[in-house]
TIGU-970216 format. One record per residue (C-alpha): residue number from 1; residue in three letters; chain; y, x, z. Coordinates in steps of 0.02 Angstrom, whole numbers. Layout:
N
(rec NUM, "ALA", "A", (Y, X, Z))
...
***
This chain:
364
(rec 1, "UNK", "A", (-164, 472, -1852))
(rec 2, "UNK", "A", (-141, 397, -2012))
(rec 3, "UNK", "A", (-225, 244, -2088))
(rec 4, "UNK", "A", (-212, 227, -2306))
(rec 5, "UNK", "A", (-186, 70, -2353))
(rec 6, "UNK", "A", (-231, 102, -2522))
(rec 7, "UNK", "A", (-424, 110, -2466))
(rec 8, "UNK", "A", (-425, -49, -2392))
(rec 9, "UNK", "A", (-515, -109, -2558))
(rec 10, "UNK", "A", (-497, -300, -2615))
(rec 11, "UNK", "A", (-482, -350, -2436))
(rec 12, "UNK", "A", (-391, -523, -2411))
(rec 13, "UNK", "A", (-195, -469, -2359))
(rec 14, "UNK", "A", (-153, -516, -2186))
(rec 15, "UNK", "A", (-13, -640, -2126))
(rec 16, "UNK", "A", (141, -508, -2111))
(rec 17, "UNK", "A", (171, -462, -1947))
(rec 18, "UNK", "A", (-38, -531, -1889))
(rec 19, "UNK", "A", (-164, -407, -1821))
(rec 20, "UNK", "A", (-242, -337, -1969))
(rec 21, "UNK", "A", (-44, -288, -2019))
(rec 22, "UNK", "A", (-36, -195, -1847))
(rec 23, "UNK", "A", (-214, -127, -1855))
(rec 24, "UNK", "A", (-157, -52, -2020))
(rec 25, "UNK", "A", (-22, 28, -1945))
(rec 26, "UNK", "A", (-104, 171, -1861))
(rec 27, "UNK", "A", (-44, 362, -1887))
(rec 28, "UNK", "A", (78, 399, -2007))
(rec 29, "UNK", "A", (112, 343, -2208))
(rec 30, "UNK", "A", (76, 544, -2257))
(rec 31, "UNK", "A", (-95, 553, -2179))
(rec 32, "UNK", "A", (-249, 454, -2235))
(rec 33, "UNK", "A", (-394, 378, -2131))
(rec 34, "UNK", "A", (-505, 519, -2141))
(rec 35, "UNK", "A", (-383, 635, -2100))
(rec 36, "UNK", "A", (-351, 563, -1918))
(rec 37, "UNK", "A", (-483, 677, -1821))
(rec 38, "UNK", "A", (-415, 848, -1905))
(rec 39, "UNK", "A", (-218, 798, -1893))
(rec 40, "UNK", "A", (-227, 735, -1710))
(rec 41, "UNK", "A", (-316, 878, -1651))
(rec 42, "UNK", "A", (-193, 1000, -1726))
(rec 43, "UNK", "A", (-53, 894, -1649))
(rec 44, "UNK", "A", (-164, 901, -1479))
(rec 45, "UNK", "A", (-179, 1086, -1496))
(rec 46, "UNK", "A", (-5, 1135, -1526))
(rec 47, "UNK", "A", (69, 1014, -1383))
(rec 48, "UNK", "A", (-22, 888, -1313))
(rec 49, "UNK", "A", (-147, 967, -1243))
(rec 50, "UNK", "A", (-56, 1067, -1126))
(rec 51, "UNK", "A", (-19, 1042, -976))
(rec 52, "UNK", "A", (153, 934, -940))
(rec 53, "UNK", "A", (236, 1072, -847))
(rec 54, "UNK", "A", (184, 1183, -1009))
(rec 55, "UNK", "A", (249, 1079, -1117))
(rec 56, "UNK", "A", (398, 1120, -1250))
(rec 57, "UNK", "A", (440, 977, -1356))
(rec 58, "UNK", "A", (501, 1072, -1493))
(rec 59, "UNK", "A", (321, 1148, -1526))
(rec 60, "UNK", "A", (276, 961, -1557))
(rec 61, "UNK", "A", (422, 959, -1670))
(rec 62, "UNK", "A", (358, 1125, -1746))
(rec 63, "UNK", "A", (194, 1052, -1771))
(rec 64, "UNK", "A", (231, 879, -1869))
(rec 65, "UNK", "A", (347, 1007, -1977))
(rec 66, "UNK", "A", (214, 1082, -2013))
(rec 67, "UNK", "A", (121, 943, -2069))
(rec 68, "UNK", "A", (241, 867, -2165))
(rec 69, "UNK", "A", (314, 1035, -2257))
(rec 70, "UNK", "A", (106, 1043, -2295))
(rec 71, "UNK", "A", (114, 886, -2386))
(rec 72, "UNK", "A", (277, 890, -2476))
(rec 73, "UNK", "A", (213, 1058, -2560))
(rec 74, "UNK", "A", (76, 969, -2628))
(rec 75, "UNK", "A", (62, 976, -2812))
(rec 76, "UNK", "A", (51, 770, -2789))
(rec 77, "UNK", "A", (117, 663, -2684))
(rec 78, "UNK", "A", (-31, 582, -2588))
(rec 79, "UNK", "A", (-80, 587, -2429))
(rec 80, "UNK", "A", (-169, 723, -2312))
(rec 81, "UNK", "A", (-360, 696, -2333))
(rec 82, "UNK", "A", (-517, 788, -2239))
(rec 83, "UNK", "A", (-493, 896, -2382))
(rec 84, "UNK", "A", (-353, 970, -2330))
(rec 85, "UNK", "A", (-438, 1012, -2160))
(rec 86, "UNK", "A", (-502, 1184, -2240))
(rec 87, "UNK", "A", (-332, 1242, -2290))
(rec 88, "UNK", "A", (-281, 1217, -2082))
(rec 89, "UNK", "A", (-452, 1261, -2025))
(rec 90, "UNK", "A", (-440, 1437, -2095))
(rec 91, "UNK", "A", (-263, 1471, -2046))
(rec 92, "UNK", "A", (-281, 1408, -1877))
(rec 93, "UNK", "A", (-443, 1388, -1846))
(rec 94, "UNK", "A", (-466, 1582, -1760))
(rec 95, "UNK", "A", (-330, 1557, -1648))
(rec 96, "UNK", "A", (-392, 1420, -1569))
(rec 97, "UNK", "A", (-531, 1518, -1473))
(rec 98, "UNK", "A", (-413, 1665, -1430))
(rec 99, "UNK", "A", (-428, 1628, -1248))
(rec 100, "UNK", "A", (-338, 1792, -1223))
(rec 101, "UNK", "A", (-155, 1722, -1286))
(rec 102, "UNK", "A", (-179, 1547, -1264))
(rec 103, "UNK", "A", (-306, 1424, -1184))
(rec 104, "UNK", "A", (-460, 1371, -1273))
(rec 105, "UNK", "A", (-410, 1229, -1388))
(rec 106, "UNK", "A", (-233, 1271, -1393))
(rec 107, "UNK", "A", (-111, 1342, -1489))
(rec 108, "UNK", "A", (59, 1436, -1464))
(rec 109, "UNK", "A", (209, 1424, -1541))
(rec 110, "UNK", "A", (197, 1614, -1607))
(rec 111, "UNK", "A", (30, 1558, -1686))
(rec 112, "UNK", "A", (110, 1396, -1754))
(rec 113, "UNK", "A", (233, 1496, -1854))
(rec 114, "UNK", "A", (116, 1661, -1907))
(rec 115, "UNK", "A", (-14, 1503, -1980))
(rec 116, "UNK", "A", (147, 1412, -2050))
(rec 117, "UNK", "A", (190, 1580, -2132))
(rec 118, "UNK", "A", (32, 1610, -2206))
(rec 119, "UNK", "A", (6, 1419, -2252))
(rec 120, "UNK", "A", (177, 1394, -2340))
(rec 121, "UNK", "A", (256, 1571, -2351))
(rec 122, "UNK", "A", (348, 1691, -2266))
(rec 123, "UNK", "A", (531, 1588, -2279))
(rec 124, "UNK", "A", (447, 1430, -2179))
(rec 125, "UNK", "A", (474, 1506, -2003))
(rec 126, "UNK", "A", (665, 1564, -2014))
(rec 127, "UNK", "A", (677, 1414, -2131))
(rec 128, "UNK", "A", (624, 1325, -1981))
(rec 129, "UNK", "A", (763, 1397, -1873))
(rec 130, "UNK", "A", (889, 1356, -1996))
(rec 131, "UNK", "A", (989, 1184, -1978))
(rec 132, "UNK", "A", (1037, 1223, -2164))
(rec 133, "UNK", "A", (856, 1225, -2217))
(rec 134, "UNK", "A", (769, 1084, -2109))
(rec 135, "UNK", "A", (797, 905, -2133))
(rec 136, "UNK", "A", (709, 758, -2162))
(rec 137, "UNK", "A", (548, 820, -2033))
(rec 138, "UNK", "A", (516, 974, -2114))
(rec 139, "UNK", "A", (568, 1141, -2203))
(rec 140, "UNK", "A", (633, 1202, -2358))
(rec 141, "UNK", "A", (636, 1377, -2442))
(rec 142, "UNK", "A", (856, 1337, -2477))
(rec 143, "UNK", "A", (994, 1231, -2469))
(rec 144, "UNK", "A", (962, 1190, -2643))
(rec 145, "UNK", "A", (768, 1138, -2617))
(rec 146, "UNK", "A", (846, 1028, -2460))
(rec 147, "UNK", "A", (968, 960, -2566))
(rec 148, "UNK", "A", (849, 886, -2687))
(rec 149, "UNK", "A", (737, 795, -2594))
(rec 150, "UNK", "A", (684, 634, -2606))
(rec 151, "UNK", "A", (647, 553, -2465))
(rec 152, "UNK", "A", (597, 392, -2559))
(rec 153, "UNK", "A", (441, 494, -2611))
(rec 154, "UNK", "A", (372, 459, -2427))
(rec 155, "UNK", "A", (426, 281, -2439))
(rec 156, "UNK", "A", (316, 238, -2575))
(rec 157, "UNK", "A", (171, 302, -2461))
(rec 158, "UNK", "A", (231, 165, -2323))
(rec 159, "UNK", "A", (178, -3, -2286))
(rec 160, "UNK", "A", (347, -63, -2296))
(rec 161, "UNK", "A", (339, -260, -2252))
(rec 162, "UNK", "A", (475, -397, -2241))
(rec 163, "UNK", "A", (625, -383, -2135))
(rec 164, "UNK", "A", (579, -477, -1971))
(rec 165, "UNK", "A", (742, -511, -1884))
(rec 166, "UNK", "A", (670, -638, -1777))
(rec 167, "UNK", "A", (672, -826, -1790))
(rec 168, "UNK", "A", (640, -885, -1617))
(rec 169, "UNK", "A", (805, -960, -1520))
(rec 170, "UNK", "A", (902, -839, -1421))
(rec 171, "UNK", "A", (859, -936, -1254))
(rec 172, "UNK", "A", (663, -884, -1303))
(rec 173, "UNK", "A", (704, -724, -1344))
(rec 174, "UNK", "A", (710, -576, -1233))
(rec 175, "UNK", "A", (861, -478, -1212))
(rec 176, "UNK", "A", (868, -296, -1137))
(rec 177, "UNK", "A", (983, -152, -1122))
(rec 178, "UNK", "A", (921, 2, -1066))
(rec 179, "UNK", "A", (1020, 150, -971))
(rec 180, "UNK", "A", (1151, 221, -1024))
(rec 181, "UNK", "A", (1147, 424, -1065))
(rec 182, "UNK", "A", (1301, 527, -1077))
(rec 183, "UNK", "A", (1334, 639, -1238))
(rec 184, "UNK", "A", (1435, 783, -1223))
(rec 185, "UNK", "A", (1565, 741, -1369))
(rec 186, "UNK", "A", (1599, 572, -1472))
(rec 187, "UNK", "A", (1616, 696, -1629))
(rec 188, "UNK", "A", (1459, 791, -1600))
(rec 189, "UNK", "A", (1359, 635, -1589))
(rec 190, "UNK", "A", (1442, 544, -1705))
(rec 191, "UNK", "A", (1415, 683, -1837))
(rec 192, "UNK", "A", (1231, 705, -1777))
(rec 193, "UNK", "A", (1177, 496, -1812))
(rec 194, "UNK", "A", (1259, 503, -1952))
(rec 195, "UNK", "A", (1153, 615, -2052))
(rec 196, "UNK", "A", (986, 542, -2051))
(rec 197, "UNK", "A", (916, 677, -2104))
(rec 198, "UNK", "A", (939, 763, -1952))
(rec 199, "UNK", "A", (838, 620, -1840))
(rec 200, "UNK", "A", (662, 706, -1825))
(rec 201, "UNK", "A", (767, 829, -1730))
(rec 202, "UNK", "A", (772, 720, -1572))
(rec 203, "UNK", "A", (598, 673, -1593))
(rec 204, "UNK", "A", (523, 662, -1407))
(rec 205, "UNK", "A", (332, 667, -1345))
(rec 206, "UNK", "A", (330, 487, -1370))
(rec 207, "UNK", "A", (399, 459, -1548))
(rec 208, "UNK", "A", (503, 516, -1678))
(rec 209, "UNK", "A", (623, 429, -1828))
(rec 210, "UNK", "A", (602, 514, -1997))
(rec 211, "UNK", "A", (723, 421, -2130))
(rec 212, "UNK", "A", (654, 356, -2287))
(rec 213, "UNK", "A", (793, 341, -2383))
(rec 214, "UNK", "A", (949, 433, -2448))
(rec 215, "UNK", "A", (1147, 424, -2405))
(rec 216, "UNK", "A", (1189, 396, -2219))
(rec 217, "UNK", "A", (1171, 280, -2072))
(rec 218, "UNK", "A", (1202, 107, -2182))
(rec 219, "UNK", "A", (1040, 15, -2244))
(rec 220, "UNK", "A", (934, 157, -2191))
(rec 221, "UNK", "A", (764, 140, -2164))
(rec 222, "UNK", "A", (654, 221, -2006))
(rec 223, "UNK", "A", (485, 272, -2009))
(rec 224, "UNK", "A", (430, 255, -1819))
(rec 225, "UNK", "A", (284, 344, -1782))
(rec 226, "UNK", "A", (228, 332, -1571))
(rec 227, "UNK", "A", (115, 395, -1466))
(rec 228, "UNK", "A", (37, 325, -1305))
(rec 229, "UNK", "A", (-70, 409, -1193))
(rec 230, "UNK", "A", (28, 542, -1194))
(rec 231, "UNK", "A", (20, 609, -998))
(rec 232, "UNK", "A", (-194, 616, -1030))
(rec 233, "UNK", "A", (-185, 737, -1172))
(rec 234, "UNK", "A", (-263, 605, -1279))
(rec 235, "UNK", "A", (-134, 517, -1379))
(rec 236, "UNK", "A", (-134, 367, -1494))
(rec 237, "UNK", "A", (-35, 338, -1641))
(rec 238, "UNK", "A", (45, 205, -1711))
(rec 239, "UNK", "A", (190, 168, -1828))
(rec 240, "UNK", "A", (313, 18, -1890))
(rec 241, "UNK", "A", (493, 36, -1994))
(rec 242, "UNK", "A", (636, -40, -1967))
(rec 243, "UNK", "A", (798, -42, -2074))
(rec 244, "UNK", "A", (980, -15, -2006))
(rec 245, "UNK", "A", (1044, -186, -2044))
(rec 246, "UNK", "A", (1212, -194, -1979))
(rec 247, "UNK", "A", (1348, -68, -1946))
(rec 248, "UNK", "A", (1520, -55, -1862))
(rec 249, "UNK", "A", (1640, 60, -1824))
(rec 250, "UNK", "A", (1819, 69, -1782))
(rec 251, "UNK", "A", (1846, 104, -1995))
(rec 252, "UNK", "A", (1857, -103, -1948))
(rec 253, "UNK", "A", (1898, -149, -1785))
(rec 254, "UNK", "A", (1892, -335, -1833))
(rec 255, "UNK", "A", (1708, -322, -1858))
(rec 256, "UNK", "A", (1715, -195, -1726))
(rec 257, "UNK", "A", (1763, -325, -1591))
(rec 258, "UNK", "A", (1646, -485, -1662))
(rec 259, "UNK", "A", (1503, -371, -1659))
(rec 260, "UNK", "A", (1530, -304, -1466))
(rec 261, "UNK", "A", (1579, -486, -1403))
(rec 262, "UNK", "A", (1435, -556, -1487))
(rec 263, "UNK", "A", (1333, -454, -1414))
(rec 264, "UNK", "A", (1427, -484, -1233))
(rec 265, "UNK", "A", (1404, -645, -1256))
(rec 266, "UNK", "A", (1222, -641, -1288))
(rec 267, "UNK", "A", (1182, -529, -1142))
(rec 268, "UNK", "A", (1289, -661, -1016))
(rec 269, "UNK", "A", (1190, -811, -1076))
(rec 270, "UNK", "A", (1024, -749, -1104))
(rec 271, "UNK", "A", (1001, -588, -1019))
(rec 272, "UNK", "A", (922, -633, -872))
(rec 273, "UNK", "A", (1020, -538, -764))
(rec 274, "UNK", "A", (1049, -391, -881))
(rec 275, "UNK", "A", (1202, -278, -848))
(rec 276, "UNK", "A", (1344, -301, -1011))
(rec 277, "UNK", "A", (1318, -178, -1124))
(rec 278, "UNK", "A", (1479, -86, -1119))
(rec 279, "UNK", "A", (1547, -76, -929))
(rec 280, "UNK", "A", (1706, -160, -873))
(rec 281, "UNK", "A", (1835, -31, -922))
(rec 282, "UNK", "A", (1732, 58, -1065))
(rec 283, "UNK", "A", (1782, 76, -1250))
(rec 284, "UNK", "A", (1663, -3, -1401))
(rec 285, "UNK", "A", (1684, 138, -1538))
(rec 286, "UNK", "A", (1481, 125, -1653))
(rec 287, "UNK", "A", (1352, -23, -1653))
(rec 288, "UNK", "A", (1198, -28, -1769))
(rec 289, "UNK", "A", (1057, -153, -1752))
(rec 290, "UNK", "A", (894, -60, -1808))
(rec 291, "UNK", "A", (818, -223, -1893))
(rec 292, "UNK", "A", (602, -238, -1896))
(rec 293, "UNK", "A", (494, -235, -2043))
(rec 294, "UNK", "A", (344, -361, -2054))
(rec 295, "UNK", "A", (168, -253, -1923))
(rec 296, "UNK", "A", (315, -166, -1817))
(rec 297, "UNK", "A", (232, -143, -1642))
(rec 298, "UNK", "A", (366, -220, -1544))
(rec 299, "UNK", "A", (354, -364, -1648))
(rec 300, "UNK", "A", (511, -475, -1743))
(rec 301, "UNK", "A", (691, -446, -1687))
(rec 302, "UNK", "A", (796, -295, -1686))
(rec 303, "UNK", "A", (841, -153, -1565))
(rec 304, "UNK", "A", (1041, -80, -1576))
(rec 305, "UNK", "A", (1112, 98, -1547))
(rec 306, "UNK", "A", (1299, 80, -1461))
(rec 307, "UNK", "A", (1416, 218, -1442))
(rec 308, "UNK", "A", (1548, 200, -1300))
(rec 309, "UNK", "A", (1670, 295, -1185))
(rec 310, "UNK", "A", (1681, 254, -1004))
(rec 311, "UNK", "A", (1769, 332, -884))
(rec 312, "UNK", "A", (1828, 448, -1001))
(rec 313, "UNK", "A", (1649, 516, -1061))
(rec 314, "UNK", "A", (1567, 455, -1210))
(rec 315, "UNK", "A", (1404, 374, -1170))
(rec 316, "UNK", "A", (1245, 284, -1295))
(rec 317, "UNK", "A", (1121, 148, -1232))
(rec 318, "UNK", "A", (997, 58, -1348))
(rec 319, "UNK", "A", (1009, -139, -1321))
(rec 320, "UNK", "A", (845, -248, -1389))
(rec 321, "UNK", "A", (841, -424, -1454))
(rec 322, "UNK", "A", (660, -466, -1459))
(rec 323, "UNK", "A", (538, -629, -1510))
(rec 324, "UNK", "A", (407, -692, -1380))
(rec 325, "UNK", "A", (264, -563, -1453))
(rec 326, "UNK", "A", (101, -625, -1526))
(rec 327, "UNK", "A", (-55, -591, -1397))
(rec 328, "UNK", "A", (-104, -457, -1506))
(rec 329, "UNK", "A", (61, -350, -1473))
(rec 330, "UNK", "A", (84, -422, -1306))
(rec 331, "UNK", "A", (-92, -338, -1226))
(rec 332, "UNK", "A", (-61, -181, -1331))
(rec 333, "UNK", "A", (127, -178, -1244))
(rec 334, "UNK", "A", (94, -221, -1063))
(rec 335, "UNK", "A", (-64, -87, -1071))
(rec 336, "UNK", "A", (48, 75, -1142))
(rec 337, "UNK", "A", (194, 6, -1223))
(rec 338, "UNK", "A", (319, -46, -1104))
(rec 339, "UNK", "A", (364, 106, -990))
(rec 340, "UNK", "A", (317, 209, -1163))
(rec 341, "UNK", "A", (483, 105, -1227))
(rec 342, "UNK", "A", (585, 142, -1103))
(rec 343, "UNK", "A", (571, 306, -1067))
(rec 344, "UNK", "A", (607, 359, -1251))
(rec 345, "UNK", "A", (762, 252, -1245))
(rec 346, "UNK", "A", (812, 351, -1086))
(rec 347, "UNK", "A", (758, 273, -926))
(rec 348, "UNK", "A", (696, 397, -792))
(rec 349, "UNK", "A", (798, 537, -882))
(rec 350, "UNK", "A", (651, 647, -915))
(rec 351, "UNK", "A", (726, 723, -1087))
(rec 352, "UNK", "A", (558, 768, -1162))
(rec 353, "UNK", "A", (514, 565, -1155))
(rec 354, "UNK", "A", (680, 518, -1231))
(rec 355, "UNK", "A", (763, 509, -1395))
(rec 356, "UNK", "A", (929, 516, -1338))
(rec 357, "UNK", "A", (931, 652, -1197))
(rec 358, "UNK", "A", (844, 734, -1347))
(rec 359, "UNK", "A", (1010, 703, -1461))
(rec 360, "UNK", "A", (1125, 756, -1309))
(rec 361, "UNK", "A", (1043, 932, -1293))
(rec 362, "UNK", "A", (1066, 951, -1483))
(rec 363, "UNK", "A", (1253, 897, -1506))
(rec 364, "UNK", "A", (1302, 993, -1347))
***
């Protein structure tokens, strides 16, 4: 997890978007190269390589906290190295042979927070617990530590290309919606996506959103991070960013209504079958299109978050607009990517897979 692409020496740069972009992509921006091994076996440890019916996905939450507390408290901000392997190794390190409390390899969430105690201090596990004191992925000793964070610090670490809204015509394009899930309130969720901050808090087996800059939902910027080969125990990470390009909400219902018919009208032409995106009968209230950056694994286009009610019950449903992928994406998508996709999104309903069954537990 994690590839630094300020070792990458006086290496020609890549076309944006080409393979070398995407190869560079790997991990996370807070973890170098040579801190893969040690950072994806503590993530292993804590979640992944449990069993699936043993599996909490907050403990996976728990664990990139963890990891990214670590490196916030760093007297600089760089990236995790091997050297910082020692610092985990003798926290954790005993535990992971206590066969007794947990299997060999693995680690519990008790053991997660006693390590996280001794690694950061005693406030980091209540701190944890507290929605007042974790934002942003991670956890702060108070309000007034949370409050002045920067989360532009972690953006400098990023390989932050070129918006890549796509450029291919609509007809070539691909256009999906995926299932609907039902939230319990329109205030609850409403209040939830629009404090960034709060977005590693739906983070799923399969990826999480960690924002990068600060103020609200309006020209935002994601840090993806994803993991396939998750069922196996043996996960691979990858990354790509996208910014929040476009926003409406019934503050203007003029640009309310364009944005919903456009997208209507899209679906109907080019959709391929594809159900509208708000059923007959439902009510548009939030659209955002979640525009890619330049090595994004999915490619050029833009995926959107809607908000509606139907039937009386407010529902959300991600809806893609996608370029034909280069080969390179394509193989890496039809091998782990595609069912990956939609499952996070919210097809098959398994909540640990998906972002927003994740985000209905949490606002209900």
């Amino acid at each position: 997890m994690g590839a630094d692409p300020d070792s990458a020496g006086a290496a020609a740069p890549a076309k944006p978007g080409g393979p070398l972009r995407f190869a560079g992509m790997t991990g996370s921006s807070i973890a170098s190269r040579n801190a893969a091994a040690w950072v994806t076996d503590f993530l292993n440890a804590a979640y992944y390589r449990r069993r699936v019916d043993e599996r909490d996905v907050d403990d996976l939450r728990l664990a990139f906290a963890i990891l990214t507390t670590f490196w916030y408290r760093r007297d600089s901000p760089r990236r995790l190295r091997l050297t910082d392997l020692g610092a985990f190794h003798r926290t954790y390190g005993r535990h992971r042979f206590d066969t007794e409390v947990a299997g060999r390899g693995l680690l519990t969430r008790s053991q997660l927070l006693d390590g996280a105690a001794q690694l950061l201090g005693d406030w980091f596990p209540d701190a944890y617990a507290d929605d007042e004191r974790r934002a942003w992925g991670m956890a702060f000793p108070s309000t007034d530590e949370r409050a002045a964070y920067v989360p532009e610090r972690r953006m400098a670490l990023a390989r932050l290309g070129k918006l890549t809204p796509g450029s291919a015509s609509p007809a070539r394009q691909t256009w999906h919606t995926y299932s609907p899930v039902e939230m319990p309130t329109v205030d609850g969720v409403v209040a939830a996506l629009t404090r960034p901050e709060t977005w590693p808090d739906y983070a799923t087996e399969l990826g999480r959103f960690t924002p990068l800059r600060a103020g609200g939902l309006a020209g935002q910027t994601f840090e993806i991070e994803v993991a396939a080969g998750t069922e196996s125990g043996l996960p691979v990470f990858t990354r790509g960013y996208v910014t929040i390009t476009r926003l409406v909400t019934p503050d203007d219902p003029a640009a309310l209504r364009e944005y919903f018919a456009e997208l209507e009208a899209g679906l109907a032409r080019y959709g391929e079958g594809e159900p509208p995106a708000v059923p007959d009968g439902g009510e548009p209230l939030v659209g955002f299109d979640l525009t890619t950056h330049a090595g994004h694994f999915m490619g050029s286009g833009h995926n959107r978050l809607i908000l509606y009610t139907h039937g009386g019950r407010p529902w959300v449903r991600a809806a893609g607009t996608w370029d034909p992928m280069p080969w390179h994406l394509e193989q890496s998508y039809r091998v782990a990517g595609r069912a990956a996709q939609h499952a996070f999104w919210g097809e098959g309903g398994v909540a640990r897979l998906s972002m927003l069954h994740q985000l209905a537990l949490r606002v209900a």
